[in-house]
Z-matrix of the N, CA and C atoms (Angstrom, degrees):
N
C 1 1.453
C 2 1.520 1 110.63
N 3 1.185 2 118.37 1 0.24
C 4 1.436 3 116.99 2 164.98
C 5 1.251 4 122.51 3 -53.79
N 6 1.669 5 102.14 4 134.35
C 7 1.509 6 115.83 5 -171.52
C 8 1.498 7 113.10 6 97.98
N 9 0.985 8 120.84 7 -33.69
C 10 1.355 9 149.89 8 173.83
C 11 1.463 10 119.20 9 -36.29
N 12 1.215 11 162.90 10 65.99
C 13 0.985 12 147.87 11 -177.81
C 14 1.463 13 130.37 12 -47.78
N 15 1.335 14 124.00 13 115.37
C 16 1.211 15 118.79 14 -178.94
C 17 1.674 16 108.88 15 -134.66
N 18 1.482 17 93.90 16 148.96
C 19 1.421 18 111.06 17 -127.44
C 20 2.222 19 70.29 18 -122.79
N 21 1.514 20 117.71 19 117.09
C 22 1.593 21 116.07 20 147.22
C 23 0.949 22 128.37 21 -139.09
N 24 2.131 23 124.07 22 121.72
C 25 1.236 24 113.96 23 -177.30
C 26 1.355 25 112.22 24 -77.03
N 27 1.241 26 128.95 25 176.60
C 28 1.281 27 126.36 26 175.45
C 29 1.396 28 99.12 27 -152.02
N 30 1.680 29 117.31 28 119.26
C 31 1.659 30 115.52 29 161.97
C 32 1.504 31 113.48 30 -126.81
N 33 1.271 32 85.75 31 130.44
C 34 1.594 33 99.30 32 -161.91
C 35 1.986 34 97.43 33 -147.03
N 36 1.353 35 107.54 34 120.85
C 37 1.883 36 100.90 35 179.75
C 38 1.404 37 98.83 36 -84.61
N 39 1.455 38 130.06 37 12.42
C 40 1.813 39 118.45 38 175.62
C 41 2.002 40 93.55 39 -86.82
N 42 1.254 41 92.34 40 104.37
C 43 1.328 42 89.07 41 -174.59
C 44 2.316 43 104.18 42 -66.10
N 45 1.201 44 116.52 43 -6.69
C 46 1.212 45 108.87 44 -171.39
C 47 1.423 46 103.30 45 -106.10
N 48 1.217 47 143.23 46 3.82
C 49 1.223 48 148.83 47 -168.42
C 50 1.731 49 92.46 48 -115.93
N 51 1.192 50 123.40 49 -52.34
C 52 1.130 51 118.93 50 166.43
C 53 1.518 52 129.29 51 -39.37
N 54 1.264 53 91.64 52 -73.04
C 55 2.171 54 96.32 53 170.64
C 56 1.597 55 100.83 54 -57.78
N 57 1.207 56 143.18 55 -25.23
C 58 1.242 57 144.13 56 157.51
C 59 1.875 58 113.61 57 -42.30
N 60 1.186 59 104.14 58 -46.92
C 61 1.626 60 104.71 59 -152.36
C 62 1.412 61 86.26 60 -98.01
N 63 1.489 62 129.00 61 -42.56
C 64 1.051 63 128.16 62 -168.65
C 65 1.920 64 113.22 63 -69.38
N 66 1.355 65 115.62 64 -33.10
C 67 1.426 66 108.67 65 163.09
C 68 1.582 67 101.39 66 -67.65
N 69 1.514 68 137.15 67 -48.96
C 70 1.312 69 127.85 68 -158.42
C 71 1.922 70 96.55 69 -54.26
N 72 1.079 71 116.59 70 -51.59
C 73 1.249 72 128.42 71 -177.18
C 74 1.563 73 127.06 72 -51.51
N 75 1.258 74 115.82 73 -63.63
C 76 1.327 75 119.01 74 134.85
C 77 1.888 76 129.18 75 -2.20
N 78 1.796 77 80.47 76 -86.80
C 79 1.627 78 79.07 77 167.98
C 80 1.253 79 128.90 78 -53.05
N 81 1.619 80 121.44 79 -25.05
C 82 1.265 81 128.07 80 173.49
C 83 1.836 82 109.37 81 -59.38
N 84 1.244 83 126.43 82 -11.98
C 85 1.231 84 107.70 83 -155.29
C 86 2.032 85 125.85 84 100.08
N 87 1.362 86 102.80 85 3.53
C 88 1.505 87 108.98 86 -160.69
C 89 1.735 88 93.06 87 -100.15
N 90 1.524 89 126.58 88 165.30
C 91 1.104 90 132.93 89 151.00
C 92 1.403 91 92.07 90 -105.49
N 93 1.504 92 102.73 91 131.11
C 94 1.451 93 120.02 92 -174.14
C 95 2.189 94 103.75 93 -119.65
N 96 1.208 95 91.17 94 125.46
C 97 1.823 96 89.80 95 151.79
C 98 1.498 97 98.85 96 -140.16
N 99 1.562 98 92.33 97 137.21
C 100 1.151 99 102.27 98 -167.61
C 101 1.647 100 102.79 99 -122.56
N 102 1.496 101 127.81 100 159.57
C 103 1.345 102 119.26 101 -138.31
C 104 1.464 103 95.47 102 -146.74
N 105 1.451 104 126.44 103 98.47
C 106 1.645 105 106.23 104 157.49
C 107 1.461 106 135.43 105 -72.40
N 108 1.364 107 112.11 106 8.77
C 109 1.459 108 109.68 107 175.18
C 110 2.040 109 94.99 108 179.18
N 111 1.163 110 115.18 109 -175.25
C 112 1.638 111 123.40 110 -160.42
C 113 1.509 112 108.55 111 -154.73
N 114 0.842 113 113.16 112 128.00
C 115 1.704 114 115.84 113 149.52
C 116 1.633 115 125.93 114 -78.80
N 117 1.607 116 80.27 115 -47.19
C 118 1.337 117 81.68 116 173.66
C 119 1.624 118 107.26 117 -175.70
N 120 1.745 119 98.36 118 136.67
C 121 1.597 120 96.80 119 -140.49
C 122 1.315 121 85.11 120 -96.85
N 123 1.274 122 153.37 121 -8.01
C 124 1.408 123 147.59 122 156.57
C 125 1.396 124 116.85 123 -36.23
N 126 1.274 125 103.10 124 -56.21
C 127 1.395 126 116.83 125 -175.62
C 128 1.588 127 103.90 126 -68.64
N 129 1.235 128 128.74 127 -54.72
C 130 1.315 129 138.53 128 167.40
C 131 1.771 130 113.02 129 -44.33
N 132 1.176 131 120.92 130 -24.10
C 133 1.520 132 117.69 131 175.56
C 134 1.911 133 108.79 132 -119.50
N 135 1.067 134 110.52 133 -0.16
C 136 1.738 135 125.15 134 159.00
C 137 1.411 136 97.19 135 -70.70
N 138 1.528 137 114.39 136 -61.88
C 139 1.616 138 103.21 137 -176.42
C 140 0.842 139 151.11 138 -103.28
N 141 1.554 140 100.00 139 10.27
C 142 1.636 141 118.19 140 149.55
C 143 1.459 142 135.21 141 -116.46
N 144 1.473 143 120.53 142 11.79
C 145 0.964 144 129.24 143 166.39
C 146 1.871 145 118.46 144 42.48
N 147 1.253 146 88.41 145 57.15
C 148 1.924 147 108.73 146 173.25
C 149 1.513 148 96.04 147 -43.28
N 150 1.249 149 111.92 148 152.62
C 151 1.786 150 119.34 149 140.01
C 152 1.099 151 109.25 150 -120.85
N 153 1.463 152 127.94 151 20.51
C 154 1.650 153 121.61 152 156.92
C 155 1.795 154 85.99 153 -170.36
N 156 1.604 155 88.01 154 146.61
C 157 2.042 156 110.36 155 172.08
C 158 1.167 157 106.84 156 -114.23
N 159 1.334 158 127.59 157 129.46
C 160 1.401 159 142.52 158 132.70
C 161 1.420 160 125.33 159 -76.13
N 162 1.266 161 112.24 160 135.27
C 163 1.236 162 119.37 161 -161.35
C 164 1.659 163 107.18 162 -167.39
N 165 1.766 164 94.32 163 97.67
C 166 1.760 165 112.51 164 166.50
C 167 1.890 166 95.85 165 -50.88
N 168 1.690 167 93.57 166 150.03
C 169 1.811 168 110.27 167 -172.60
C 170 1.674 169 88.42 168 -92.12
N 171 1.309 170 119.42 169 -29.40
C 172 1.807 171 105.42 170 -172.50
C 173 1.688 172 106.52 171 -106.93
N 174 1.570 173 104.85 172 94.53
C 175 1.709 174 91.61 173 171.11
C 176 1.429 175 110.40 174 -133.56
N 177 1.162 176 132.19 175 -169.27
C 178 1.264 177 145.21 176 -145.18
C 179 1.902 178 88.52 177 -69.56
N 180 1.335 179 117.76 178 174.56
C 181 0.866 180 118.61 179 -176.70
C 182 2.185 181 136.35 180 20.61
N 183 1.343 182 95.21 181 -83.93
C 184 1.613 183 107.78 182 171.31
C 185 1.306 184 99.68 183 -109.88
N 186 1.821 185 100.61 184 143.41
C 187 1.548 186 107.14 185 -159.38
C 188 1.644 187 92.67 186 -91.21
N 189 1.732 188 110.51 187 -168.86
C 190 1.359 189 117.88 188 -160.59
C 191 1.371 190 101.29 189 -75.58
N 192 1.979 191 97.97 190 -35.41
C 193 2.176 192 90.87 191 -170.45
C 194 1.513 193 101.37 192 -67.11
N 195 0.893 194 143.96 193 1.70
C 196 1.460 195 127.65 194 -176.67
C 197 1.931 196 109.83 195 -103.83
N 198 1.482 197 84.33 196 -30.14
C 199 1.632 198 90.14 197 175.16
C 200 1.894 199 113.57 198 -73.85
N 201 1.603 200 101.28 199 -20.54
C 202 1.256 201 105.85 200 169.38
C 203 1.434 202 120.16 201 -80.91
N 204 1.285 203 121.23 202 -35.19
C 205 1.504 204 133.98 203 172.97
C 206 1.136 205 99.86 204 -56.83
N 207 1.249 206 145.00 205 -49.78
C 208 1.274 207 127.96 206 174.78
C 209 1.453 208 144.88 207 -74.75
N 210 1.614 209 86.55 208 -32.93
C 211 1.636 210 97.35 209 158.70
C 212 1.848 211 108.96 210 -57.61
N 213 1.354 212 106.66 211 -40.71
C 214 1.403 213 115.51 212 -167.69
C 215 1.814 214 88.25 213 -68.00
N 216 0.673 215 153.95 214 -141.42
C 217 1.398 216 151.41 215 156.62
C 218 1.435 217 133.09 216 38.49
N 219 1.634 218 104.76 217 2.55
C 220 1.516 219 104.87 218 162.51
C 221 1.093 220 102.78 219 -112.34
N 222 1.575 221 115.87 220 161.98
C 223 1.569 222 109.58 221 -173.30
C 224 1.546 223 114.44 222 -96.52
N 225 1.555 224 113.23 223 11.21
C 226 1.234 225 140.17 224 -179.84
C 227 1.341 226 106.68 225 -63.87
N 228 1.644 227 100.12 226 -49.50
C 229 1.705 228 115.02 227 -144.98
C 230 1.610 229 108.29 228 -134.48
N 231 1.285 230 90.37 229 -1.04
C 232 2.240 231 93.30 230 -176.12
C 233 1.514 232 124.65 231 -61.38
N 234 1.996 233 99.36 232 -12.50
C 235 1.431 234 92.86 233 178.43
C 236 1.469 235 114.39 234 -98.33
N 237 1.107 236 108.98 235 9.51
C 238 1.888 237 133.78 236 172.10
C 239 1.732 238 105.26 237 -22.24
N 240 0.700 239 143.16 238 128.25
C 241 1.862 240 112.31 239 156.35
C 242 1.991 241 85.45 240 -89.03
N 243 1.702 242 104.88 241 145.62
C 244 1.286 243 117.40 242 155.44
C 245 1.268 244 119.03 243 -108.98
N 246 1.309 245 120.76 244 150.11
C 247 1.811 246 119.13 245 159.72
C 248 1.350 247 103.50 246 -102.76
N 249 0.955 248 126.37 247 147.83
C 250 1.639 249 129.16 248 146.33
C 251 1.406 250 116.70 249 -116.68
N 252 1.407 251 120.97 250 121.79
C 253 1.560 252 122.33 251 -175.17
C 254 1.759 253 113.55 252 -109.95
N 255 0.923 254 125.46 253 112.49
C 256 1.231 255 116.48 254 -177.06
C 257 1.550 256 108.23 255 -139.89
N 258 2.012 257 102.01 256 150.05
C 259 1.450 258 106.74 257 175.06
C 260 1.419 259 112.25 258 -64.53
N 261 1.421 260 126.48 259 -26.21
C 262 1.499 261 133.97 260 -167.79
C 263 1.668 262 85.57 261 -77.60
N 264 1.108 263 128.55 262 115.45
C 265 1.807 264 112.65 263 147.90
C 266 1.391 265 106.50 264 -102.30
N 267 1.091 266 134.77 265 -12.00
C 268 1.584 267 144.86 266 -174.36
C 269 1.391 268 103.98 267 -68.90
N 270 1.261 269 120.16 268 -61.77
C 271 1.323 270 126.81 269 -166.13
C 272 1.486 271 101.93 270 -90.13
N 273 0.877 272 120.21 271 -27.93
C 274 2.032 273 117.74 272 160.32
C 275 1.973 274 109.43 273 -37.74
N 276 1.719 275 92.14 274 -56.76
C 277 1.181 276 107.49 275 -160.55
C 278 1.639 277 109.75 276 -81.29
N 279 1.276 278 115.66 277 -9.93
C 280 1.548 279 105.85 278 162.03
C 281 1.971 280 109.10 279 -97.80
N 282 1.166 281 96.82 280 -18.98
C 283 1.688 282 86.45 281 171.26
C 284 1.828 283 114.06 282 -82.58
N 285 0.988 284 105.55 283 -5.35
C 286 1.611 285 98.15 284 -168.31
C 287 1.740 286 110.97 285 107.26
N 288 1.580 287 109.00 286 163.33
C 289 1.219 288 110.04 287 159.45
C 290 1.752 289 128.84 288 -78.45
N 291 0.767 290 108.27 289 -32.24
C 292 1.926 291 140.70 290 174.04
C 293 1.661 292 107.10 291 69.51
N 294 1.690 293 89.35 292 44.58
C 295 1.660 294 106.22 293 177.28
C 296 0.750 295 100.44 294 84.13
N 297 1.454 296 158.41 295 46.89
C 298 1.598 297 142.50 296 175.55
C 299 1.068 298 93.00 297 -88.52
N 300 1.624 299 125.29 298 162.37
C 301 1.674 300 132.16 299 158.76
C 302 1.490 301 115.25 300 -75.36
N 303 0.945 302 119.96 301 -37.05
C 304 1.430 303 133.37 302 169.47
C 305 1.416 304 126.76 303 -126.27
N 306 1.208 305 141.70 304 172.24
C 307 1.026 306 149.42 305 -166.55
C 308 1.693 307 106.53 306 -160.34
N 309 1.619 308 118.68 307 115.25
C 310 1.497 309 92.78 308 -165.53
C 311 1.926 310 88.18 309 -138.07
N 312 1.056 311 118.15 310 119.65
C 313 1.481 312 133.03 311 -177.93
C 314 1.278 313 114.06 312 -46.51
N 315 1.304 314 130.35 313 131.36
C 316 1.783 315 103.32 314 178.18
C 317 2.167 316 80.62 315 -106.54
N 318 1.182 317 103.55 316 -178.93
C 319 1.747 318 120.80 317 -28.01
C 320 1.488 319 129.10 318 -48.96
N 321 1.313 320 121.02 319 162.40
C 322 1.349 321 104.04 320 -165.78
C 323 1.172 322 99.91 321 -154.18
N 324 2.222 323 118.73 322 150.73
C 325 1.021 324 107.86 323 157.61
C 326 1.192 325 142.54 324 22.24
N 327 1.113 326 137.37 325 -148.13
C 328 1.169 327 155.11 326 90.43
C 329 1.599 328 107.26 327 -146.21
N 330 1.444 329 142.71 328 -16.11
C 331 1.413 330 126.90 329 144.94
C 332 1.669 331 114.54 330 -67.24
N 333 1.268 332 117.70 331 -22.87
C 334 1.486 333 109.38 332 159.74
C 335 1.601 334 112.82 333 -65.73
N 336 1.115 335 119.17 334 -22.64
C 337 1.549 336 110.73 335 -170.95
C 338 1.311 337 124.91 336 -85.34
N 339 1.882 338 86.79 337 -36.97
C 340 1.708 339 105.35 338 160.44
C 341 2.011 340 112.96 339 -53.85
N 342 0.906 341 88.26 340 -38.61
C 343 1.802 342 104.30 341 -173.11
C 344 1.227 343 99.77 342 -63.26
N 345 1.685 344 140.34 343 -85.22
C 346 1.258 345 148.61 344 151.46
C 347 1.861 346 118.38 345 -4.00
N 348 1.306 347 103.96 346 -42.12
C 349 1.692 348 94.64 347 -178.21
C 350 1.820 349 98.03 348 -100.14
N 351 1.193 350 118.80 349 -8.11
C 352 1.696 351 123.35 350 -176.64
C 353 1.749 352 87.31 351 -70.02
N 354 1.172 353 102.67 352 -56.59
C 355 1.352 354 119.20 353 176.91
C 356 1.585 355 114.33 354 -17.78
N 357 1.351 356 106.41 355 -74.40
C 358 1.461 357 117.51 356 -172.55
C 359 1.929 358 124.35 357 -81.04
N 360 1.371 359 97.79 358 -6.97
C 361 1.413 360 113.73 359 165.32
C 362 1.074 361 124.83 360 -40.24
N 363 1.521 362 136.61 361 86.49
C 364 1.450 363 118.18 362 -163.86
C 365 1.654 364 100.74 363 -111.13
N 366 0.900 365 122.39 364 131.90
C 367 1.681 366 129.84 365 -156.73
C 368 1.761 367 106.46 366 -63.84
N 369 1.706 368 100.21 367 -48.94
C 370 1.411 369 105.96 368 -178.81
C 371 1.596 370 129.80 369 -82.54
N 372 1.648 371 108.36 370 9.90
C 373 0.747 372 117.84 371 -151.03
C 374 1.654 373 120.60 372 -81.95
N 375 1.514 374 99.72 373 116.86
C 376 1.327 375 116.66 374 176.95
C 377 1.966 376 131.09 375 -13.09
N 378 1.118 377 119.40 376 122.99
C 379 1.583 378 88.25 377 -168.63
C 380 2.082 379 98.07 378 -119.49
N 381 0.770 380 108.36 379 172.29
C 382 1.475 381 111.61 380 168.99
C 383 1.390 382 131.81 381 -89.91
């Protein structure tokens, strides 16, 4: 995938896990914006054109599965791949995934995590 531009948002309100993932990412080769909170994540993936979202399940106001259900559910953004990573996996797993591509438990990896979003990188992938 060299040469390749790859494009990952990341919203997460742990503001220290964030500047965390976002240098790991970086070093990977990724253009990263990374997000402690949203108004509105349409607008936030209109103008940066992700090829993969991260998205913590516990954040400020509306949680990540709902911010994913909707991304998942516009016809703008449905071919998105999402992650959702959360310390809760229990309570993930009785609400549903809400279409995510992955689902990744924290604590976690972090060469598994790198691995998991390498994963969903699709080179040609369409942007909005």
């Amino acid at each position: 995938m060299s040469g390749i531009i790859k494009r990952l948002l990341i919203l997460d309100n742990d503001g220290d896990l964030l500047e965390i993932m976002e240098e790991v990412f970086v070093y990977e080769g990724y253009e990263v914006k990374a997000l402690q909170g949203t108004d509105d994540i349409f607008n936030d993936i209109a103008a940066y054109k992700p090829h993969v979202i991260m998205l913590d399940y516990i954040l400020d106001g509306v949680n990540g599965g709902e911010i994913c259900h909707q991304v998942k559910n516009s016809p703008l953004t449905c071919y998105l791949p999402v992650i959702i990573v959360s310390a809760y996996p229990k309570v993930i797993n009785s609400l549903g995934y809400y279409g995510c591509d992955k689902f990744i438990p924290k604590p976690f990896d972090i060469y598994d995590l790198i691995n998991q979003v390498n994963q969903l990188i699709i080179p040609d992938n369409k942007h909005v």
